[in-house]
N, C-alpha and C positions, 0 to 999 in steps of 0.2 A: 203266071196266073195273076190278071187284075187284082187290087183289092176290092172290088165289087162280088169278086167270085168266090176269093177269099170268105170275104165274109157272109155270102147265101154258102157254103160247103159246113162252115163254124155253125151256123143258123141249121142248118141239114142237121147235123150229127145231133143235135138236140131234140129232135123230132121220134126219138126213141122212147115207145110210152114205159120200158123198163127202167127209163132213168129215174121215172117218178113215183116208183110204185112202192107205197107204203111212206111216201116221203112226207103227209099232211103229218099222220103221226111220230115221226122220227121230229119234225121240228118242234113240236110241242113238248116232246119228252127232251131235245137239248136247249130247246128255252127253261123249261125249269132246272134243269141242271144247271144251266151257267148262272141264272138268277141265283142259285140258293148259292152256290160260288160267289158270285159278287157280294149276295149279304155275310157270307161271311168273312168275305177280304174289308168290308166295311168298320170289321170288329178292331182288327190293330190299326186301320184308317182312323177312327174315330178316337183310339187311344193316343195317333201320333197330333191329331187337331187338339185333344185336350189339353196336353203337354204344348203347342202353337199355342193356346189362348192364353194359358199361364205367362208365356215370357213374351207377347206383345198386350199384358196386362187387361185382357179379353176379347181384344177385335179378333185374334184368331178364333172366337168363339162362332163368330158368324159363317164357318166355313162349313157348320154342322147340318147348315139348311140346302149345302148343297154337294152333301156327304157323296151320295149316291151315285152321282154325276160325274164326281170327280173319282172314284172306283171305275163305274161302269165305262166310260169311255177310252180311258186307255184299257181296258182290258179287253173293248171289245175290236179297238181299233188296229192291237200288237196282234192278238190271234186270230182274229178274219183276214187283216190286212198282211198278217204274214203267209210264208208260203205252202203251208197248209189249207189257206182259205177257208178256213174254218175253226171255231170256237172251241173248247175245249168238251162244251156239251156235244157242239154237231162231230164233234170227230167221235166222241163215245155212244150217238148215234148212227155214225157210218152216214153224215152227208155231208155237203162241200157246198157254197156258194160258188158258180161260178159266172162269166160275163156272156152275152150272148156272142161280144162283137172276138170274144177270146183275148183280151188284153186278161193279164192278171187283177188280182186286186190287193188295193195299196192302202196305205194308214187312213188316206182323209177319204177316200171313198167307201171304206169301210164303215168311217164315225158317219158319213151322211146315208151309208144304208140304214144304219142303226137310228139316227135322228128322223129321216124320213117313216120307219116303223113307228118311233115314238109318236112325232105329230101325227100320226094316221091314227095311230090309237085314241091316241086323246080326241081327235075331233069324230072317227067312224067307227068307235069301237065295235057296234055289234055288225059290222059291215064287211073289217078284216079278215076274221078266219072264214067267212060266207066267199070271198074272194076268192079263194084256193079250192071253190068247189065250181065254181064257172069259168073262171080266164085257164088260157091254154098252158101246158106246163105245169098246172096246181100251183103257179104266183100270187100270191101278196099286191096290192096294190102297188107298194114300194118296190116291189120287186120290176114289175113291168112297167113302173116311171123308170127305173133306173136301167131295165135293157137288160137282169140278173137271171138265173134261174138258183133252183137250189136241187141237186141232185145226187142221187145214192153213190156213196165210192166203191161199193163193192163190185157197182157193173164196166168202169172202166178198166 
């Protein structure tokens, strides 16, 4: 089998609309879950900076402005990008990131899924979740830049 065939067969198997069903609100309900997880892995974060700004006499003090960042991305980037493909929220909603072309997904492609959600928000806010009710799959903008779907685990 070409990899041309390969990849319309990987493309095929995705065309299943039980993949998707119910998935608008499964990702909503494990976006909040992981945020409220991230704000609170920010609480010993922000206790181990304060303790940093003390013994480089305060420049570690400046790390506080980018508390969040520095939480959010590797957490988003070990549990996506690991081999569950999914987040601690999407796994306690029963969904999975997966690729259309079927490679897996790896640390930095994971922080660019997550970065490209961010910059989308910031510039299209009211335009992202409207996305997931017209493109094919129930995708994200970021999702079909990047060739992603996001789909239930319970149906494979």
């Amino acid at each position: 089998m070409s990899q041309a065939d390969a990849n319309f067969a990987m493309t095929d198997m995705y065309d299943n609309p039980a993949l998707y069903d119910g998935v608008r609100t499964r990702r909503v309900l494990a976006f909040l879950i992981d945020y409220t997880f991230i704000i609170l892995l920010c609480i010993p974060a922000a206790i181990v900076v304060f303790f940093f700004g003390l013994l480089t006499l305060g420049l570690g003090f400046f790390l506080y402005g980018i508390l969040f960042i520095l939480v959010a991305v590797p957490y988003v980037g070990f549990s996506l990008g690991g081999a569950g493909q999914a987040t601690p929220g999407m796994r306690m909603s029963g969904i999975r990131l997966e690729r259309l072309d079927g490679r897996g997904i790896d640390f930095v492609f994971a922080i660019l899924h997550s970065v490209l959600f961010w910059a989308a928000n910031a510039i299209l806010t009211p335009l992202i979740p409207l996305a997931t009710l017209f493109l094919d799959r129930k995708q994200t903008v970021h999702d079909r830049l990047l060739g992603t779907v996001v789909v239930r685990t319970d149906i494979f």
